[in-house]
MARDOGU-150068 format. One record per atom (N, C-alpha, C): chain; residue number from 1; x, y, z; residue in one letter; atom name. Coordinates in steps of 0.1 Angstrom, whole numbers, plus 5000, padded with zeros to 4 digits. Layout:
# residues N
+----+-----+------+------+------+----+----+
! ch !   i !    u !    v !    w ! aa ! at !
+----+-----+------+------+------+----+----+
!  A ! NUM !    X !    Y !    Z !  A ! CA !
...
+----+-----+------+------+------+----+----+
# end
This chain:
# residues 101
+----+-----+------+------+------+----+----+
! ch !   i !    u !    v !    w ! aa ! at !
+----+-----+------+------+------+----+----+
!  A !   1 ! 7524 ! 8243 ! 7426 !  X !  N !
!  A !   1 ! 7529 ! 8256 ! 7431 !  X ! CA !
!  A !   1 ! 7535 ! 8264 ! 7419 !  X !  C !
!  A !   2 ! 7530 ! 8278 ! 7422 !  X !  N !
!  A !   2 ! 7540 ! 8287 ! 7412 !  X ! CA !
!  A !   2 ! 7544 ! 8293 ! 7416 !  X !  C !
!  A !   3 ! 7560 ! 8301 ! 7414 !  X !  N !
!  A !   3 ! 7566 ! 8311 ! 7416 !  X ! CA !
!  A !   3 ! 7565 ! 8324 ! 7411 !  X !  C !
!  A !   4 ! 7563 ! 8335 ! 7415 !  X !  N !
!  A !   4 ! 7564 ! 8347 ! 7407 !  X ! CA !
!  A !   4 ! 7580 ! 8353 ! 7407 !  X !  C !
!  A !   5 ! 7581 ! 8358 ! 7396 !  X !  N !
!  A !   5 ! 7600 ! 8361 ! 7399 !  X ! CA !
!  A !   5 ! 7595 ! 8376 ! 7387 !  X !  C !
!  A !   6 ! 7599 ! 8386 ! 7402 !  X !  N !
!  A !   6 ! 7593 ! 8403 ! 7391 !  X ! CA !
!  A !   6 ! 7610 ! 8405 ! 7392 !  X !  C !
!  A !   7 ! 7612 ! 8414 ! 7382 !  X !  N !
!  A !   7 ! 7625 ! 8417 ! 7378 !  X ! CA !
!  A !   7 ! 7623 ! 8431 ! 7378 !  X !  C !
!  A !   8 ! 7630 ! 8436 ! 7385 !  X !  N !
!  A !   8 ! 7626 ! 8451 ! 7391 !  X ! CA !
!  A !   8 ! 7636 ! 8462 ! 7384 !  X !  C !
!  A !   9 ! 7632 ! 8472 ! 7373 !  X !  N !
!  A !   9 ! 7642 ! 8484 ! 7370 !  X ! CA !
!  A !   9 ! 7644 ! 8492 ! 7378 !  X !  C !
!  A !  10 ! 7650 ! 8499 ! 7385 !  X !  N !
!  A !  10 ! 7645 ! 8508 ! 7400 !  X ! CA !
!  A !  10 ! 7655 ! 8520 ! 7397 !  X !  C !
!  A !  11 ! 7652 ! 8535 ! 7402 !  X !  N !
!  A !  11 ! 7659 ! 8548 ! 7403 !  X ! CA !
!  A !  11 ! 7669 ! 8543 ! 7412 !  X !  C !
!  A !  12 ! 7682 ! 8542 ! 7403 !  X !  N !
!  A !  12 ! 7695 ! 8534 ! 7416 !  X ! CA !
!  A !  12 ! 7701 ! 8549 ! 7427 !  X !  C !
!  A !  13 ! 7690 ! 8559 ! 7425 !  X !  N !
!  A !  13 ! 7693 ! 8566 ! 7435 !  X ! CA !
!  A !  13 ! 7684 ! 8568 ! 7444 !  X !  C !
!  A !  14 ! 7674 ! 8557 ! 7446 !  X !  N !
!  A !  14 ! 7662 ! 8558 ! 7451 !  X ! CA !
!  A !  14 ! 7659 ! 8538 ! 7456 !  X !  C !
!  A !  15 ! 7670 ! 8533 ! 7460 !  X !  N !
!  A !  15 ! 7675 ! 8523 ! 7467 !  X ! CA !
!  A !  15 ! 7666 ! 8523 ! 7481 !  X !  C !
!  A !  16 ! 7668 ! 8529 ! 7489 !  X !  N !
!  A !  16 ! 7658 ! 8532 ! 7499 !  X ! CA !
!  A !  16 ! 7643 ! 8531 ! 7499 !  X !  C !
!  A !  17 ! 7644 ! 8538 ! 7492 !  X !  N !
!  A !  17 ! 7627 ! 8543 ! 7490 !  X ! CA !
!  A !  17 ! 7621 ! 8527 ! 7483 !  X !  C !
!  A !  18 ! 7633 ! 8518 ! 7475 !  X !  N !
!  A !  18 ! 7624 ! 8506 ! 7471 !  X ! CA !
!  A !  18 ! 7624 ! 8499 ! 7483 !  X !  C !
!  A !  19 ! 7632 ! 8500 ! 7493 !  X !  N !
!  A !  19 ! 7634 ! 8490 ! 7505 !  X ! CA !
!  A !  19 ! 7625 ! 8492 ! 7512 !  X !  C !
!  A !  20 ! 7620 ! 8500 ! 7515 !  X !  N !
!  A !  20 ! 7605 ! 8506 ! 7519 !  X ! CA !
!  A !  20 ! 7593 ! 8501 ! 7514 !  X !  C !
!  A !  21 ! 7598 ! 8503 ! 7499 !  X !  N !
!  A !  21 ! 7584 ! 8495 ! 7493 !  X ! CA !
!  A !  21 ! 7583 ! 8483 ! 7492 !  X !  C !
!  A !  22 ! 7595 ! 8476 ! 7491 !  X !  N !
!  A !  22 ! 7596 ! 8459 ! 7493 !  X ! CA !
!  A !  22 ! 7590 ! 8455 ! 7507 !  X !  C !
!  A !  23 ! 7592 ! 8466 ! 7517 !  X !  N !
!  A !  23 ! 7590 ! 8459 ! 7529 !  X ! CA !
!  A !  23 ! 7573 ! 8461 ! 7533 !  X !  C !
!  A !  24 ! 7570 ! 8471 ! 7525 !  X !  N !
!  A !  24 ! 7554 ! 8468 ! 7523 !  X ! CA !
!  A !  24 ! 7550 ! 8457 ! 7523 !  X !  C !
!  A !  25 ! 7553 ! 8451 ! 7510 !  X !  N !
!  A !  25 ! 7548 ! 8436 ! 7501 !  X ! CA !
!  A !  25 ! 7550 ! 8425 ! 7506 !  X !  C !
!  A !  26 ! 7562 ! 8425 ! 7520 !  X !  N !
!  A !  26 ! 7561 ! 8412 ! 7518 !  X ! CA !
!  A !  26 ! 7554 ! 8407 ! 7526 !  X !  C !
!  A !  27 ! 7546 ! 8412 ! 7540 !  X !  N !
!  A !  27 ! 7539 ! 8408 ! 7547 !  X ! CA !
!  A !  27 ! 7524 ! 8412 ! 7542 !  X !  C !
!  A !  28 ! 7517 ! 8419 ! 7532 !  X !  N !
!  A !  28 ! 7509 ! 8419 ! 7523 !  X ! CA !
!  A !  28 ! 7509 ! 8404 ! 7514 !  X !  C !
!  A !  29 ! 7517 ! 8402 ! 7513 !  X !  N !
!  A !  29 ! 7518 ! 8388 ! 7498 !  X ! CA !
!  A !  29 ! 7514 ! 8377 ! 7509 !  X !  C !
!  A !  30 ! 7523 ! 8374 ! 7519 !  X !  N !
!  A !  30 ! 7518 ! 8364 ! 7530 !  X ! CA !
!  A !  30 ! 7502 ! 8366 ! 7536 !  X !  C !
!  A !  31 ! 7498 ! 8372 ! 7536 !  X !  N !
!  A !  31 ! 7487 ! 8380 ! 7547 !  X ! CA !
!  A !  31 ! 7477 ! 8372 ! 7532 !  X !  C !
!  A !  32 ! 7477 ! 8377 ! 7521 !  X !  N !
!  A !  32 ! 7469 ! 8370 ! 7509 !  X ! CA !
!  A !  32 ! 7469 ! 8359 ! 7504 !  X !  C !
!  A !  33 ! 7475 ! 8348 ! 7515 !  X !  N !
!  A !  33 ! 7478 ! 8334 ! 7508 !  X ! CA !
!  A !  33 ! 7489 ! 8329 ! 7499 !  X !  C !
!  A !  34 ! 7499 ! 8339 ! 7499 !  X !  N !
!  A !  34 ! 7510 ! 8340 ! 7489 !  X ! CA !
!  A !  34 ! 7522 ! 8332 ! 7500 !  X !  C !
!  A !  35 ! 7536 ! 8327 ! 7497 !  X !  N !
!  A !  35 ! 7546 ! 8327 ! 7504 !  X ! CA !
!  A !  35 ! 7553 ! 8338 ! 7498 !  X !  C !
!  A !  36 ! 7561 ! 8344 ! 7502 !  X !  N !
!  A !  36 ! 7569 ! 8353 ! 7498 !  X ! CA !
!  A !  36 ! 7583 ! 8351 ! 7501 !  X !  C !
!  A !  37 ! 7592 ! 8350 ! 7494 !  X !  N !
!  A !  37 ! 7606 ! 8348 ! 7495 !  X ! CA !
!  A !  37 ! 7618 ! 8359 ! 7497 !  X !  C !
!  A !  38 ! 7612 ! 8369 ! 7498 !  X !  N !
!  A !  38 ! 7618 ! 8378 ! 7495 !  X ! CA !
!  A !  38 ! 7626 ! 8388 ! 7484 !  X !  C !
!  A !  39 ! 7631 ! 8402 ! 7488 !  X !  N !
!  A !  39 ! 7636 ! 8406 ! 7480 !  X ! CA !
!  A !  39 ! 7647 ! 8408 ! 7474 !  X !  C !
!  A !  40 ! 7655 ! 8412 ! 7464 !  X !  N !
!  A !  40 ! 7671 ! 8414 ! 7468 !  X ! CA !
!  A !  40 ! 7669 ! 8425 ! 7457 !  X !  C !
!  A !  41 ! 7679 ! 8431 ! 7467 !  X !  N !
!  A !  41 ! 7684 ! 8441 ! 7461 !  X ! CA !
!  A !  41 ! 7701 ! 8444 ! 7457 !  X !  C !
!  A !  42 ! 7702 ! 8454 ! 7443 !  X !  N !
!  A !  42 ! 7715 ! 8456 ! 7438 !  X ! CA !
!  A !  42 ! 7729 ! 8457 ! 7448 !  X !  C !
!  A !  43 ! 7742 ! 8452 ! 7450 !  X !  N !
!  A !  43 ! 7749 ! 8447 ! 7456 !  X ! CA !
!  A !  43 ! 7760 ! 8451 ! 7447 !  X !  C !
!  A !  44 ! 7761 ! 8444 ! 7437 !  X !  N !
!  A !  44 ! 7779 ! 8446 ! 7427 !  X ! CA !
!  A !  44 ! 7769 ! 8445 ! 7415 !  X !  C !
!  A !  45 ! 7773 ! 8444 ! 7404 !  X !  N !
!  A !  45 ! 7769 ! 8451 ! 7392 !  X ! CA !
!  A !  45 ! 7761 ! 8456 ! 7387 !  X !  C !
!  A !  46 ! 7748 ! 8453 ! 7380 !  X !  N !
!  A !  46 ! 7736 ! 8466 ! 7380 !  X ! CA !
!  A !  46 ! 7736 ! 8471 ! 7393 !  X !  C !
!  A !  47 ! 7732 ! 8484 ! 7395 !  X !  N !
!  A !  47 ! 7732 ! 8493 ! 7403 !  X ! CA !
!  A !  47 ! 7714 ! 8496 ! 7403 !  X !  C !
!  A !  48 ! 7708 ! 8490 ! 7392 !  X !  N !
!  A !  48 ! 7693 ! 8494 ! 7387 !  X ! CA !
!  A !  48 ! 7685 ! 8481 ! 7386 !  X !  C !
!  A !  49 ! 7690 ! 8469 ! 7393 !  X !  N !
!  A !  49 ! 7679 ! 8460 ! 7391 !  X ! CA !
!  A !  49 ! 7678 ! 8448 ! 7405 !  X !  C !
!  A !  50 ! 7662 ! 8451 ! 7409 !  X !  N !
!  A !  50 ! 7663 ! 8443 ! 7422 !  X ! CA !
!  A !  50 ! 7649 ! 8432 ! 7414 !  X !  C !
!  A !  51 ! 7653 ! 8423 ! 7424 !  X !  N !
!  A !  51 ! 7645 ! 8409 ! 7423 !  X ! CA !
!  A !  51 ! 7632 ! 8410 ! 7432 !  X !  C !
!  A !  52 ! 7618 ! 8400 ! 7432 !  X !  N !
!  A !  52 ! 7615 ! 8399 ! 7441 !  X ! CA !
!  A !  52 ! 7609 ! 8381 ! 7435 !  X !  C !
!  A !  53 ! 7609 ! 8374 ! 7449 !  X !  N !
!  A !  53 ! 7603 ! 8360 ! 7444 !  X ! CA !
!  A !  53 ! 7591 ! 8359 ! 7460 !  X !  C !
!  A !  54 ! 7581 ! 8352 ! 7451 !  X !  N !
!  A !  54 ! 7569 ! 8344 ! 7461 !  X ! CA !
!  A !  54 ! 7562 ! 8337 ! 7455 !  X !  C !
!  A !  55 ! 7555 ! 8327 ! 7463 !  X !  N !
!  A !  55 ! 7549 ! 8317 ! 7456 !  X ! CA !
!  A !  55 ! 7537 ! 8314 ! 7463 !  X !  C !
!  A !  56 ! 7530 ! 8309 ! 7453 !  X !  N !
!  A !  56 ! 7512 ! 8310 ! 7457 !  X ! CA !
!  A !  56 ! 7514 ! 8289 ! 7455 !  X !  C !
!  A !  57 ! 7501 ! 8288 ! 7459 !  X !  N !
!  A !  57 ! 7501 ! 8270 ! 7456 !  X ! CA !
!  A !  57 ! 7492 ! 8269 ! 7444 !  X !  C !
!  A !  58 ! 7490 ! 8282 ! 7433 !  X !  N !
!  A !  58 ! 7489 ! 8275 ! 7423 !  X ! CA !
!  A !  58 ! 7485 ! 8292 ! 7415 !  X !  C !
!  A !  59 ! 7486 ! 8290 ! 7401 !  X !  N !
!  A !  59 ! 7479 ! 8298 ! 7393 !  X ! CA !
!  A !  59 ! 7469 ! 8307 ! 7398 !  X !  C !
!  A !  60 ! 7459 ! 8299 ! 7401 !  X !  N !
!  A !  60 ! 7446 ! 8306 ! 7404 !  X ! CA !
!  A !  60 ! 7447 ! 8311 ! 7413 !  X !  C !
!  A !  61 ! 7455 ! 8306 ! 7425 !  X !  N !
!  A !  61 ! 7452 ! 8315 ! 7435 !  X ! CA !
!  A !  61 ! 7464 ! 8329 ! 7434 !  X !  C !
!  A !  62 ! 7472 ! 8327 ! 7428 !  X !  N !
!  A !  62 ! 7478 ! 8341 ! 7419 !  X ! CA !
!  A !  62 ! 7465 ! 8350 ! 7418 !  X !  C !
!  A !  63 ! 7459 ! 8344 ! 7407 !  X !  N !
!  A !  63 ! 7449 ! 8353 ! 7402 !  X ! CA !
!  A !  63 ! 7440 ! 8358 ! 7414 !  X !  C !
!  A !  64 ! 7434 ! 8351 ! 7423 !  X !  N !
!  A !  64 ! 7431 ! 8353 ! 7435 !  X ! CA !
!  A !  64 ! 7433 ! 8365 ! 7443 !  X !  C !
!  A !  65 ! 7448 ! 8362 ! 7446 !  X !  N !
!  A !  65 ! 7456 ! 8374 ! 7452 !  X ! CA !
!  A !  65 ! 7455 ! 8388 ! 7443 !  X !  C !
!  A !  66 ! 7452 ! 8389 ! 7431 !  X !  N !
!  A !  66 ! 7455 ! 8392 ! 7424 !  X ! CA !
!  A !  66 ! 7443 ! 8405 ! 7427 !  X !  C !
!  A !  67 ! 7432 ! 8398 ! 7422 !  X !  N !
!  A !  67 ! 7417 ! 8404 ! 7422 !  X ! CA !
!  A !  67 ! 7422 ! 8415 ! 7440 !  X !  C !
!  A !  68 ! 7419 ! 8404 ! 7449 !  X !  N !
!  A !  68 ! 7418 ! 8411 ! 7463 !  X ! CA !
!  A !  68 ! 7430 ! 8423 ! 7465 !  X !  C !
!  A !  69 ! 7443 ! 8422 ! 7460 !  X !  N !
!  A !  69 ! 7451 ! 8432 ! 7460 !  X ! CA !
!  A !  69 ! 7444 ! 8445 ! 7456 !  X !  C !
!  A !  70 ! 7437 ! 8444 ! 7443 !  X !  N !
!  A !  70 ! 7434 ! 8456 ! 7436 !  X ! CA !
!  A !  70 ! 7420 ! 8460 ! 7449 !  X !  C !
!  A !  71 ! 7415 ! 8460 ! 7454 !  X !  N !
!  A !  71 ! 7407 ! 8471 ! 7463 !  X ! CA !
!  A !  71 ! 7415 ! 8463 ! 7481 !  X !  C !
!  A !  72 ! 7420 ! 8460 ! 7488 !  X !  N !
!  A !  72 ! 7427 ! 8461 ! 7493 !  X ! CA !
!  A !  72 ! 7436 ! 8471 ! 7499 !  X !  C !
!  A !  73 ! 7431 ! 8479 ! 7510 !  X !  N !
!  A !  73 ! 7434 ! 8495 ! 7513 !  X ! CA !
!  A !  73 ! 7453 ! 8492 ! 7517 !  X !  C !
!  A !  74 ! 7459 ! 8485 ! 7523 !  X !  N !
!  A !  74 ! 7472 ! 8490 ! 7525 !  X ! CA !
!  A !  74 ! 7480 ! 8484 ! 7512 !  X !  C !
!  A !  75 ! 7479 ! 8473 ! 7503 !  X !  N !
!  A !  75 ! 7485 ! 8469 ! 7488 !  X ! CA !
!  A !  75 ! 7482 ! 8488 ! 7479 !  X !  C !
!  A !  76 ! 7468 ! 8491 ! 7480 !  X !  N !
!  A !  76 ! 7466 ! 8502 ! 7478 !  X ! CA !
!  A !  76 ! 7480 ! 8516 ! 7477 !  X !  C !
!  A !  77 ! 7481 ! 8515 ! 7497 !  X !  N !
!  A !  77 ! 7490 ! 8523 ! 7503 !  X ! CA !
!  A !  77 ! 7502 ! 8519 ! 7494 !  X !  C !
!  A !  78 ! 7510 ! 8504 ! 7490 !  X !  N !
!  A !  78 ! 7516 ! 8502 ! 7489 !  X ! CA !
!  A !  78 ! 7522 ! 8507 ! 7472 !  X !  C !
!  A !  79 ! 7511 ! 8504 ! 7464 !  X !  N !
!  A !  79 ! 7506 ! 8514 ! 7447 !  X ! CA !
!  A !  79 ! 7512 ! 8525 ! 7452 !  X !  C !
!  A !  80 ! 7509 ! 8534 ! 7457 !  X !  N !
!  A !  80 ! 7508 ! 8549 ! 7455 !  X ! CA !
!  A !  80 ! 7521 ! 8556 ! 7464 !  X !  C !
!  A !  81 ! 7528 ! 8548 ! 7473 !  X !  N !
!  A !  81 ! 7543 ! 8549 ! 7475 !  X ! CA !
!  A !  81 ! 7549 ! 8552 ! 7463 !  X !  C !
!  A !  82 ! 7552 ! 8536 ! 7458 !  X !  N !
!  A !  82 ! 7561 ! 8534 ! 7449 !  X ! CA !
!  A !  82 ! 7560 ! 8548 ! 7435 !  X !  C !
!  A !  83 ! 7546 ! 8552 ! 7434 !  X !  N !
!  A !  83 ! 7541 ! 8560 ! 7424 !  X ! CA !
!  A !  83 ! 7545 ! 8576 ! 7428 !  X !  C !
!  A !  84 ! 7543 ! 8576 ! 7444 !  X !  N !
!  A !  84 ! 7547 ! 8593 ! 7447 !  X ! CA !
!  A !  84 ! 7561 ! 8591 ! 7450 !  X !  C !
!  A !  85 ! 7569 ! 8582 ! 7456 !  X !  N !
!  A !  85 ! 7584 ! 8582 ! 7453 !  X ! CA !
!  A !  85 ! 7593 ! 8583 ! 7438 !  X !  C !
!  A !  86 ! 7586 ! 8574 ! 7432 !  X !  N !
!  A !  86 ! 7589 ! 8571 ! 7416 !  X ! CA !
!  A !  86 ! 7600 ! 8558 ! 7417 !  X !  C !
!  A !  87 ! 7604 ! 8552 ! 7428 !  X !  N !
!  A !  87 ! 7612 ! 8545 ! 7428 !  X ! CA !
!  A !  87 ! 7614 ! 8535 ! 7418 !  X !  C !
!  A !  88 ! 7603 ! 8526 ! 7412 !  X !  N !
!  A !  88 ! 7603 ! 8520 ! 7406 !  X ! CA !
!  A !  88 ! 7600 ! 8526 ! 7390 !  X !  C !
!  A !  89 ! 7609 ! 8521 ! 7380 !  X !  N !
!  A !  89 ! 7608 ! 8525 ! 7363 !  X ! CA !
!  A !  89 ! 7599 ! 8518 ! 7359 !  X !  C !
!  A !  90 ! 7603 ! 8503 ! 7362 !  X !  N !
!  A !  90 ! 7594 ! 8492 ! 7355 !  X ! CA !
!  A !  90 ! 7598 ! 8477 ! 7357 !  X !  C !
!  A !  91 ! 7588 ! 8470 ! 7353 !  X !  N !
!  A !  91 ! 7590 ! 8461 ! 7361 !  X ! CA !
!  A !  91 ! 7584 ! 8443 ! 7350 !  X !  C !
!  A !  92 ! 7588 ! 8435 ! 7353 !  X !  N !
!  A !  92 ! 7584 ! 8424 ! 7340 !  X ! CA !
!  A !  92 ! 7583 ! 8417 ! 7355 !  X !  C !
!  A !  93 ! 7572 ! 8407 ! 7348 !  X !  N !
!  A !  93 ! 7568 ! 8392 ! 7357 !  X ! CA !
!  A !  93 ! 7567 ! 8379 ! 7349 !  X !  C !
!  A !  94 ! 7574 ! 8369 ! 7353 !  X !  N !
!  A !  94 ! 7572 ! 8359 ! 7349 !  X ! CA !
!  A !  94 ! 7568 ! 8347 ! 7359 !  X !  C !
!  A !  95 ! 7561 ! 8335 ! 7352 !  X !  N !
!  A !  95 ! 7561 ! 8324 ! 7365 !  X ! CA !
!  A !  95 ! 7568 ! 8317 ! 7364 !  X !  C !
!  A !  96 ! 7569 ! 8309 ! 7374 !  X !  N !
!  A !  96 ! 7581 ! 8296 ! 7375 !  X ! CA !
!  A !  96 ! 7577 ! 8284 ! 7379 !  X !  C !
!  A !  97 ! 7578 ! 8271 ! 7378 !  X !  N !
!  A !  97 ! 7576 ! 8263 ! 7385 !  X ! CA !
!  A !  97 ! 7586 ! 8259 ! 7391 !  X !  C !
!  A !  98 ! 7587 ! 8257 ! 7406 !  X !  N !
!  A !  98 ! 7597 ! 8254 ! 7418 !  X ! CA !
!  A !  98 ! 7603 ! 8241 ! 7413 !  X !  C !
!  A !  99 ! 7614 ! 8237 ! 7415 !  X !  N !
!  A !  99 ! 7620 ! 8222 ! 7414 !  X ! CA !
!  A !  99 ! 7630 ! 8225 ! 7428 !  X !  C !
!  A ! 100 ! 7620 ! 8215 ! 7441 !  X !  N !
!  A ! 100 ! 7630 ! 8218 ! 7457 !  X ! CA !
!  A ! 100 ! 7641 ! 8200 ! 7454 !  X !  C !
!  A ! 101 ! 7632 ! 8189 ! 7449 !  X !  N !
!  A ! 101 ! 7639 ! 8182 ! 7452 !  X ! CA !
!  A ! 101 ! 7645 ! 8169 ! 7439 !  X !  C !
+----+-----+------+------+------+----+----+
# end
């Protein structure tokens, strides 16, 4: 299994507009063979950085998800939100591997 953990820069005046866009993704990420864990958003200190974690059962099928996202009409819908709102600045991904026990 791998984790994805995106580290989100976000317009901390545009808080909303990412909750919107988080709530796109996460039944898109599931729907593609992904788990999704959800998102979190800023609470007490940065005011500008939200999290998001999900996990695929491996690499490849990352990459998988990955391919089918990109022509995938509502992930599509979900692009061009974040892009006509501007909510999001930028954004870094790294993987993880889970340790549950």
């Amino acid at each position: 299994m791998v984790t994805c953990y995106l580290k989100y820069v976000i317009d901390p005046y545009k808080v909303a507009e990412f909750e919107k866009y988080a709530k796109m993704w996460i039944p898109l990420v599931n729907r593609m063979g992904g788990n999704h864990h959800g998102y979190f958003l800023p609470h007490e200190g940065a005011n500008n950085i939200a999290v998001a974690l999900f996990s695929f059962p491996s690499l490849s099928a990352y990459e998988k998800y990955r391919e089918e996202m990109s022509t995938d009409l509502e992930c599509q819908e979900a692009f061009k939100y974040a892009e006509h709102t501007r909510c999001v600045v930028s954004y870094e991904r790294s993987f993880m591997k889970p340790i549950f026990e």
